[in-house]
Backbone as JSON Lines, residues from 0, in Angstrom:
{"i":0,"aa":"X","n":[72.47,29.57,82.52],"ca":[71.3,30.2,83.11],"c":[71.57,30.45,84.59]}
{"i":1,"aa":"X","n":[71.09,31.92,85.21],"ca":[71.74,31.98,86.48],"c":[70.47,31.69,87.44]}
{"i":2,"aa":"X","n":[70.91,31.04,88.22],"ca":[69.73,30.72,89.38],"c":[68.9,31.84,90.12]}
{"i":3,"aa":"X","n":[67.87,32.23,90.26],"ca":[67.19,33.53,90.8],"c":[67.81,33.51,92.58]}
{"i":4,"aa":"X","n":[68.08,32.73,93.11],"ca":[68.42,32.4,94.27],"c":[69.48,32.52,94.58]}
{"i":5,"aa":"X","n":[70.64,32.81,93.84],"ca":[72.02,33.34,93.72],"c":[72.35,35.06,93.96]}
{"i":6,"aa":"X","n":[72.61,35.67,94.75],"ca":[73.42,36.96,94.43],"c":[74.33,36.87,93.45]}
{"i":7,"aa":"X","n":[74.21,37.67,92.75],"ca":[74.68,38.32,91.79],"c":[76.54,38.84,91.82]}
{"i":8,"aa":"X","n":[77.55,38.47,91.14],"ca":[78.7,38.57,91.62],"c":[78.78,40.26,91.77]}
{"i":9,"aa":"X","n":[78.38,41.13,91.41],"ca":[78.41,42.48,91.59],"c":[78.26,42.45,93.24]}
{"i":10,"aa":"X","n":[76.8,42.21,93.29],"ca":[76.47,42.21,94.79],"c":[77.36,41.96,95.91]}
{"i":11,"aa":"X","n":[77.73,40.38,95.5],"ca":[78.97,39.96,96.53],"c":[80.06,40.29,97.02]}
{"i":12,"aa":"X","n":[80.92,41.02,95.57],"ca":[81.76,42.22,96.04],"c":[81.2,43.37,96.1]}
{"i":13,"aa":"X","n":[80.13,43.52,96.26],"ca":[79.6,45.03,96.81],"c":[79.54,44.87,98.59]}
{"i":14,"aa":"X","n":[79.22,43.52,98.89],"ca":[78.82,43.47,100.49],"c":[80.46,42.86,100.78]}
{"i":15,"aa":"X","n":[81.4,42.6,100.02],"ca":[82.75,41.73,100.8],"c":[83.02,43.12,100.71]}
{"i":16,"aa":"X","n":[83.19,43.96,100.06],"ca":[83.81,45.24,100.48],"c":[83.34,46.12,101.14]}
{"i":17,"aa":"X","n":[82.42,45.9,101.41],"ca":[81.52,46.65,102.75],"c":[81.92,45.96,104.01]}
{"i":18,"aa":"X","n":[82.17,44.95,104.41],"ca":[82.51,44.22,105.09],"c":[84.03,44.51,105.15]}
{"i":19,"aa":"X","n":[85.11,44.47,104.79],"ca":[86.08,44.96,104.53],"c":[86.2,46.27,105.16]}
{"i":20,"aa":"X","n":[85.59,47.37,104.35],"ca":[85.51,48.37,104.92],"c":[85.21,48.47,106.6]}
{"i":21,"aa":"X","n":[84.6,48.26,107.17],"ca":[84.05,48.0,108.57],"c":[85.24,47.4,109.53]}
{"i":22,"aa":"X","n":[85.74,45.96,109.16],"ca":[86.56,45.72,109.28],"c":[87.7,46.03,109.85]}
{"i":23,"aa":"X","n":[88.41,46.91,108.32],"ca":[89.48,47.72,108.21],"c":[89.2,49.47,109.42]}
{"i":24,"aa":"X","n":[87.74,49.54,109.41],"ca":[87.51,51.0,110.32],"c":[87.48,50.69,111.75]}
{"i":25,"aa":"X","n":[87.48,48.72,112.08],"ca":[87.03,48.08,113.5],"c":[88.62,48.44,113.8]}
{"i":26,"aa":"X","n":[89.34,47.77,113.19],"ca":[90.93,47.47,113.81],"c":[91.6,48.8,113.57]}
{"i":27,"aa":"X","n":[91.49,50.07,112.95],"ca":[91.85,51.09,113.0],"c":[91.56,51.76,114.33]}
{"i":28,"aa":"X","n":[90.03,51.83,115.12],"ca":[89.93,52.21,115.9],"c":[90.49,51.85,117.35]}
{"i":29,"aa":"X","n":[91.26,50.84,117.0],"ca":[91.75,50.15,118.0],"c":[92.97,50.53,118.88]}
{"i":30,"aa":"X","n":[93.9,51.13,117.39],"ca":[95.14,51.47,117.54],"c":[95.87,50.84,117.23]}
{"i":31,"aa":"X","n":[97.46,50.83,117.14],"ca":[98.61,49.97,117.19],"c":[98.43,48.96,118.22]}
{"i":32,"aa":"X","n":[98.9,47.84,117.69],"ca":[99.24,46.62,118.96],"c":[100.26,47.46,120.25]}
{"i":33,"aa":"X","n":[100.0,47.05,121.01],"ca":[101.3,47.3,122.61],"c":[102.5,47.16,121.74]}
{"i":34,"aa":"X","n":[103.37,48.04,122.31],"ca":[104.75,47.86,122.0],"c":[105.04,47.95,120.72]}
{"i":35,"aa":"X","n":[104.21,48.64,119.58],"ca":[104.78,48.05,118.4],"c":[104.92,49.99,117.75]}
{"i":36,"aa":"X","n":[105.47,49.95,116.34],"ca":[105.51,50.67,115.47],"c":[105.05,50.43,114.17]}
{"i":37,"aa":"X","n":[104.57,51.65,113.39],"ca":[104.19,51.29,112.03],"c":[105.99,51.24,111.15]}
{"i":38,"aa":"X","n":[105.98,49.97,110.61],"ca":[107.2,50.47,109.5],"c":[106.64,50.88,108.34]}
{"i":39,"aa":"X","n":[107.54,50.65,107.51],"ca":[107.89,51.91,106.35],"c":[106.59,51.02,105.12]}
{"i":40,"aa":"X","n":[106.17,49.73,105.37],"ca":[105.74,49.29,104.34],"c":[104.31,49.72,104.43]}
{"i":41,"aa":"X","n":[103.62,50.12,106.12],"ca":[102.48,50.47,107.04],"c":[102.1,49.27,108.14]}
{"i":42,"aa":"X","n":[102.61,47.82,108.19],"ca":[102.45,47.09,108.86],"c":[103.22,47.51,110.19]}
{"i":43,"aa":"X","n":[102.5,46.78,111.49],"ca":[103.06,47.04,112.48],"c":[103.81,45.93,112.91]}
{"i":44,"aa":"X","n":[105.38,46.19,113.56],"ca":[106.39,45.93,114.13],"c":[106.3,46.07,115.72]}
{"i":45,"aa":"X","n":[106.34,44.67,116.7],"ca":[106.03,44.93,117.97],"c":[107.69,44.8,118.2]}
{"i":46,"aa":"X","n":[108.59,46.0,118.55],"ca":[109.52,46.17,118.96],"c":[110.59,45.07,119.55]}
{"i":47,"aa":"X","n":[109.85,44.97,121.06],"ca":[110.35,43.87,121.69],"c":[110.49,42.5,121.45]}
{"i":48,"aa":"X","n":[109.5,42.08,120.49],"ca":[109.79,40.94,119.76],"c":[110.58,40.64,118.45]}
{"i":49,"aa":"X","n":[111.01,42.34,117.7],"ca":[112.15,42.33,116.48],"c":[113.68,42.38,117.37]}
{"i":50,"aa":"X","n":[113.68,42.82,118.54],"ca":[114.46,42.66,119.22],"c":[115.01,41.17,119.79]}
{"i":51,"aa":"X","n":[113.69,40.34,120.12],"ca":[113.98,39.25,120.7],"c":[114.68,38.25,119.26]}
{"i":52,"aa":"X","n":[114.06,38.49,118.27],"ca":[114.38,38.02,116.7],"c":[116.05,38.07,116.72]}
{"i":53,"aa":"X","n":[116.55,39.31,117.15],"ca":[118.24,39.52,117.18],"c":[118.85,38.51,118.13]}
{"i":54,"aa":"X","n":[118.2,38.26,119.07],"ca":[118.86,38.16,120.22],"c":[118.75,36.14,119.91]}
{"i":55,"aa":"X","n":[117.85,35.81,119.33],"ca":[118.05,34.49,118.62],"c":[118.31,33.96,117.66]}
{"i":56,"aa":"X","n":[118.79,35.08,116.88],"ca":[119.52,35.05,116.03],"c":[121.35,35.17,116.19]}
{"i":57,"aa":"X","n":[121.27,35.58,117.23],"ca":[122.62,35.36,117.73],"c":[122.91,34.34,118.72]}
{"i":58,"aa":"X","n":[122.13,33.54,119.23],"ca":[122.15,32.43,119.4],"c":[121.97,31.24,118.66]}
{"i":59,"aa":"X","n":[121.42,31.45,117.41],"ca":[121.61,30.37,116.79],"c":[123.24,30.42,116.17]}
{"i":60,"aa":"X","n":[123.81,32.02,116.0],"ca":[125.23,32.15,115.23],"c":[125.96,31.19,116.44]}
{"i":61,"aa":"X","n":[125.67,31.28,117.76],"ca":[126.92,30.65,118.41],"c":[126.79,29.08,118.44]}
{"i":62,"aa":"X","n":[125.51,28.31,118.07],"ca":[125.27,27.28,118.02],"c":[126.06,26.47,116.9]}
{"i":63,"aa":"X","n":[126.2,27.41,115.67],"ca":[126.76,27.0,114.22],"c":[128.23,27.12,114.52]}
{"i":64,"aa":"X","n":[128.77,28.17,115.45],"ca":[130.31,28.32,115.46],"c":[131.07,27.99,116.93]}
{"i":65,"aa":"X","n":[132.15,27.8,117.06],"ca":[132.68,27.94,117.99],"c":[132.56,29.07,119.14]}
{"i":66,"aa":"X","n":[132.17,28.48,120.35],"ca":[132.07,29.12,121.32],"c":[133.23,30.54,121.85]}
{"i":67,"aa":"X","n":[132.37,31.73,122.03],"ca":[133.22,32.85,122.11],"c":[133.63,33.71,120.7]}
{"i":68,"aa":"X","n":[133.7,33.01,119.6],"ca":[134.11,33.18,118.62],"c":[133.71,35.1,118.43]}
{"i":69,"aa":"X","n":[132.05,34.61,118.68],"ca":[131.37,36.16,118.48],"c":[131.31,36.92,119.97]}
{"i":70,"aa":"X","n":[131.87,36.52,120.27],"ca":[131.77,36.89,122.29],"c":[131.12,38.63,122.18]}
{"i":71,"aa":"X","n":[129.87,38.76,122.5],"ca":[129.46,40.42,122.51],"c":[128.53,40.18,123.29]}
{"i":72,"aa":"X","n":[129.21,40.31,124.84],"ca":[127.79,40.54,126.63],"c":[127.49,41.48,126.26]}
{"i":73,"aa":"X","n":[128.59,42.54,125.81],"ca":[127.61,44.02,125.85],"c":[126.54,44.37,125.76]}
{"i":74,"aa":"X","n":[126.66,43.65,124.25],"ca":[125.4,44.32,123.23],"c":[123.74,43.09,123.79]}
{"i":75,"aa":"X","n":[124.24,42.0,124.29],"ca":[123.35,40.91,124.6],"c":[122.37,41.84,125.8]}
{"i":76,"aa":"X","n":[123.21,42.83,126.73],"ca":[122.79,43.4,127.87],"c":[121.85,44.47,127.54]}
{"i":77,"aa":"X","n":[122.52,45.2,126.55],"ca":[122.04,45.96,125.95],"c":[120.79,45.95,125.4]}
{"i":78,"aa":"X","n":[120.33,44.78,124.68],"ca":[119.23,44.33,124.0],"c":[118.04,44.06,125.25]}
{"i":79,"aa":"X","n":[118.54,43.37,126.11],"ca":[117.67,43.08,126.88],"c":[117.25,44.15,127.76]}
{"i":80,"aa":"X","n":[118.09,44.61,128.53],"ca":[117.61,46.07,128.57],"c":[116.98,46.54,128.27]}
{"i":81,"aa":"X","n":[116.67,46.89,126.8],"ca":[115.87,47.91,125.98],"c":[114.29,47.15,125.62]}
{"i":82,"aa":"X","n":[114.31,45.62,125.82],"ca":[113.24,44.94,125.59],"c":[112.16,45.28,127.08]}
{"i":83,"aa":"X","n":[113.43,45.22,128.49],"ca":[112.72,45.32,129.39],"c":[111.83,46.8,129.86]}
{"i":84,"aa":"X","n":[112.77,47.93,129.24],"ca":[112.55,49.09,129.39],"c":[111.22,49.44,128.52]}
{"i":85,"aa":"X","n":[110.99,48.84,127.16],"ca":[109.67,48.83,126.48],"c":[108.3,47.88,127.1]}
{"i":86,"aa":"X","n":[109.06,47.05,127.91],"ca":[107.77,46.55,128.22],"c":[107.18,46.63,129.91]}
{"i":87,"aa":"X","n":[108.44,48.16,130.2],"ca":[108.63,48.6,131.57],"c":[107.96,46.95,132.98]}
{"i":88,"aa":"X","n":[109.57,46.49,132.9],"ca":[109.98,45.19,133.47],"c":[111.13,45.9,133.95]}
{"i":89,"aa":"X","n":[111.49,45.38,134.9],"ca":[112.79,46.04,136.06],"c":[113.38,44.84,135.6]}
{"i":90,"aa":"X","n":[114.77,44.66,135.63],"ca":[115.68,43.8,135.72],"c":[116.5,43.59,136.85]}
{"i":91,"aa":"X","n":[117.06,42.46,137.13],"ca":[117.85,42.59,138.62],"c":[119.24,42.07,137.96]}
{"i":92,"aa":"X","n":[120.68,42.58,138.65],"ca":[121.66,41.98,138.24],"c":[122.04,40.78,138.0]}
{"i":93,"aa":"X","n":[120.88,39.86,138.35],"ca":[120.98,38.24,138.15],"c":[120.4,38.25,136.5]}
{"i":94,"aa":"X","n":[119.23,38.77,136.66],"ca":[118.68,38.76,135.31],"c":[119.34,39.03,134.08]}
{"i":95,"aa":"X","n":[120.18,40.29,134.57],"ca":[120.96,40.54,133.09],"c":[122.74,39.45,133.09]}
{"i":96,"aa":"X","n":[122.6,38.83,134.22],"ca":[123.91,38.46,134.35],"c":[123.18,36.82,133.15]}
{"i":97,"aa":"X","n":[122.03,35.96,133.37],"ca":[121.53,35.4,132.88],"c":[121.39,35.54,131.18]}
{"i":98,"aa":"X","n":[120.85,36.86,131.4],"ca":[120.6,37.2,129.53],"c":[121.44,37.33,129.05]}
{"i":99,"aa":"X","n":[123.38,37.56,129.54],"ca":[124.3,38.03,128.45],"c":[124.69,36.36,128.26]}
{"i":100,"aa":"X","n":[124.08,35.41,128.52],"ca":[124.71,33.99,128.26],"c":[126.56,33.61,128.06]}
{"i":101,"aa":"X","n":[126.59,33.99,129.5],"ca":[128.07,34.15,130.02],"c":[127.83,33.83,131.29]}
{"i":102,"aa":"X","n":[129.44,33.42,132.11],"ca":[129.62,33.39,133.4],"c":[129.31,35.04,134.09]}
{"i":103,"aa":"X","n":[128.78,34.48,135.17],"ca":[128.39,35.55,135.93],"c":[128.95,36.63,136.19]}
{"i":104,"aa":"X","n":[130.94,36.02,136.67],"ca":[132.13,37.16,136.63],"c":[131.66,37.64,135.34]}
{"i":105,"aa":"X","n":[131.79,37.48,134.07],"ca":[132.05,38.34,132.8],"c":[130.57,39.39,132.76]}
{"i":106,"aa":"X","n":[129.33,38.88,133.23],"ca":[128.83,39.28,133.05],"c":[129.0,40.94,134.4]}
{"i":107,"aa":"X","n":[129.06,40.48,135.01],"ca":[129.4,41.45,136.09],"c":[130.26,43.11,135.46]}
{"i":108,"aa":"X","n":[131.14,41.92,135.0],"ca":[132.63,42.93,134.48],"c":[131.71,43.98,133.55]}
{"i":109,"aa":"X","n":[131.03,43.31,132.46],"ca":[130.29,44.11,131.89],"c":[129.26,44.75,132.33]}
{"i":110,"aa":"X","n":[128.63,44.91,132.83],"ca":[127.25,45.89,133.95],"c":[128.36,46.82,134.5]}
{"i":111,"aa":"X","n":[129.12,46.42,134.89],"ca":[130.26,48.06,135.57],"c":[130.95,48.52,134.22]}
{"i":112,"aa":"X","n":[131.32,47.91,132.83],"ca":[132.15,48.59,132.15],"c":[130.7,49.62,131.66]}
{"i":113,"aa":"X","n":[129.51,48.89,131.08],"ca":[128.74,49.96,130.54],"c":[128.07,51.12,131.54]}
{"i":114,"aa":"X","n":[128.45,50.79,132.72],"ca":[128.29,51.51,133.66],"c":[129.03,52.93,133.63]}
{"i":115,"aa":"X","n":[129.82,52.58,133.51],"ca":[131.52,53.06,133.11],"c":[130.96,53.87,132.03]}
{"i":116,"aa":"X","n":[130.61,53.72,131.08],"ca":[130.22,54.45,129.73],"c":[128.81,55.18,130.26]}
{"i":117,"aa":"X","n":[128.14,55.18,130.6],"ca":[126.98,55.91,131.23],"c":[125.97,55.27,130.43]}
{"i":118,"aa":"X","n":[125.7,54.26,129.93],"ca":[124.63,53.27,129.47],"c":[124.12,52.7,130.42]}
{"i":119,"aa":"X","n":[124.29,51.97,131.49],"ca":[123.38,51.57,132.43],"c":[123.45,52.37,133.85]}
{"i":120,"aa":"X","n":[122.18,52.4,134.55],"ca":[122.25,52.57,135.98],"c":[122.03,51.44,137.01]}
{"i":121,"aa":"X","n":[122.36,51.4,138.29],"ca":[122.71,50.47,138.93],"c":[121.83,50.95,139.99]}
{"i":122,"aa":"X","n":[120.79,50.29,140.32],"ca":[119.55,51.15,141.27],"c":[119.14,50.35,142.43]}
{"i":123,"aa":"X","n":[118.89,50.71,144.0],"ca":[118.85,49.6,144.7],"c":[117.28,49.38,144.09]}
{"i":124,"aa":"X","n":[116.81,48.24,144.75],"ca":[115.49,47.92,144.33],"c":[114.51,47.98,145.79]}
{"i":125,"aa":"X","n":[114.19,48.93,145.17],"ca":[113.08,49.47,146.82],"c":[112.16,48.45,147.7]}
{"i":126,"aa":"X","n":[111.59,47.49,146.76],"ca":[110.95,46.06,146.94],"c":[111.83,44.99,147.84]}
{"i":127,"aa":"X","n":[113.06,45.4,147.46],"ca":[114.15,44.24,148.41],"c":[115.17,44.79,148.3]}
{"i":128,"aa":"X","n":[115.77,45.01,149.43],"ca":[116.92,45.42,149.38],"c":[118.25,44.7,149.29]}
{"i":129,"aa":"X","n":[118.03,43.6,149.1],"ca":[118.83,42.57,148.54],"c":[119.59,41.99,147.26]}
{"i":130,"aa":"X","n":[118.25,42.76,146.31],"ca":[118.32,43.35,145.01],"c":[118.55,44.49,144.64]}
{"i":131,"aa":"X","n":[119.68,44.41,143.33],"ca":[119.28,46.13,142.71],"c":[119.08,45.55,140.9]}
{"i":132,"aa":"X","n":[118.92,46.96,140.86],"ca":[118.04,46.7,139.5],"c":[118.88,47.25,138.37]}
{"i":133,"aa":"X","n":[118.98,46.76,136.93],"ca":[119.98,47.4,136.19],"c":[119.15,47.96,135.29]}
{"i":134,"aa":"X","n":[119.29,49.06,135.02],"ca":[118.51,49.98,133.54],"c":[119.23,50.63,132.95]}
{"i":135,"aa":"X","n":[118.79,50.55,131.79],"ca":[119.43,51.82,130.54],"c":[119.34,53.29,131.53]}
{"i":136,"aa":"X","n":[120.49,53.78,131.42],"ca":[120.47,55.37,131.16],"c":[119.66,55.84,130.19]}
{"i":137,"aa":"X","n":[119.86,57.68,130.68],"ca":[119.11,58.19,129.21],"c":[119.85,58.61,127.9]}
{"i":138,"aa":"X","n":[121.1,58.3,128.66],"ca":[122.14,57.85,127.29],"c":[122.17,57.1,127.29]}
{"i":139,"aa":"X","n":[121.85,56.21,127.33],"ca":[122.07,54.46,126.47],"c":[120.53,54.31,126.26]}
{"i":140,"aa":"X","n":[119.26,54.68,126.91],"ca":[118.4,54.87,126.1],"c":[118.27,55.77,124.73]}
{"i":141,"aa":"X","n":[118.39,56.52,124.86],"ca":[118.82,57.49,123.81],"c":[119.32,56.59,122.49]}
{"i":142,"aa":"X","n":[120.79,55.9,122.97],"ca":[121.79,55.84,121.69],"c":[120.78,54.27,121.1]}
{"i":143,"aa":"X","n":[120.31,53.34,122.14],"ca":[119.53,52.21,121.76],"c":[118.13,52.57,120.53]}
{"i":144,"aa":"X","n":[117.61,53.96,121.19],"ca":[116.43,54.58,120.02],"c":[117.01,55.09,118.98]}
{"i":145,"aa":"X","n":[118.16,55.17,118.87],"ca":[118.61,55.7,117.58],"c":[119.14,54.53,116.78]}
{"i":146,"aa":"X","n":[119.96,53.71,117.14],"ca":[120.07,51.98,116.65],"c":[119.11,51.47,115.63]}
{"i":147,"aa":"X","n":[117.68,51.49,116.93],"ca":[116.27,50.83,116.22],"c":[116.16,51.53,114.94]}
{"i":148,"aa":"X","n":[116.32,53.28,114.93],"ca":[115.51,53.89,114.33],"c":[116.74,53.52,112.98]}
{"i":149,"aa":"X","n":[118.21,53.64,112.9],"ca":[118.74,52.96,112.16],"c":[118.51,52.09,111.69]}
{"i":150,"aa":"X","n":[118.26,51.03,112.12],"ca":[118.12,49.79,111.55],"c":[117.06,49.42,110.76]}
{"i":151,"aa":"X","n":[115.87,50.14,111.57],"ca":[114.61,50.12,110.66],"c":[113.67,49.81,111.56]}
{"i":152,"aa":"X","n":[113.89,49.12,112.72],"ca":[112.34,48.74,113.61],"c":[112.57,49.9,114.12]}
{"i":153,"aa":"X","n":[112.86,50.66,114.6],"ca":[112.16,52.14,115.05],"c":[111.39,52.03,116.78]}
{"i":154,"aa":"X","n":[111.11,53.59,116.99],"ca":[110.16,53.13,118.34],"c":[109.51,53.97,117.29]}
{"i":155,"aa":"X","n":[109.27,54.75,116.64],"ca":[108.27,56.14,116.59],"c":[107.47,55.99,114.87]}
């Protein structure tokens, strides 16, 4: 016997999906989160943090193996770079000498070799002139958006 004081299970999913609906039309109007992309499944991907995912993930590889084994500043510079450039953050040559988790010489060597390749620019920093600042080119921005878009996190 059903209680008169009960809604009715029709009802209940008539108002949870009304509710739902609303919901689903609140966080639509909102937009994408900062920094992120829709992937392929429709969920959103905040870039800089599938990025940061790589970048500790290759730190845990050097934790499991012998040191150097995987030795790649490049690509470590590279990454960070492209995290800072999405979340438009200036970097200073200390900073990226820090993020390739190397001695400072190696890291150096590398900021002039990708330099060398036209992937980074080397910029004084108007704020201090004591500092300069390292950024992706718009070729090495470029070839970094095509990577993502390879790989699958995407910018677009």
């Amino acid at each position: 016997m059903r209680n008169s004081q009960l809604p009715a299970l029709e009802e209940v999913e008539k108002l949870t999906s009304q509710i739902l609906k609303v919901v689903a039309e609140s966080l639509a109007a909102l937009g994408p989160p900062a920094n992120s992309v829709r992937a392929s499944d429709g969920m959103f991907v905040n870039v800089p943090d599938a990025l940061r995912q790589v970048i500790k993930r290759r730190r845990a590889r050097e934790i499991c193996f012998s040191a150097g084994l995987f030795a790649d500043p490049a690509w470590d510079i590279l990454l960070d770079l492209t995290i800072a450039r999405i979340e438009r953050r200036d970097l200073s040559v200390t900073d990226v000498c820090i993020a390739a988790a190397v001695p400072q010489t190696t890291a150096l060597r590398w900021i002039g070799t990708l330099e060398r390749q036209g992937l980074v620019d080397r910029i004084p920093d108007p704020r201090d002139s004591r500092r300069v600042i390292v950024r992706l080119s718009a070729e090495g921005w470029s070839r970094m958006e095509r990577y993502l878009a390879m790989t699958g996190i995407g910018l677009t």
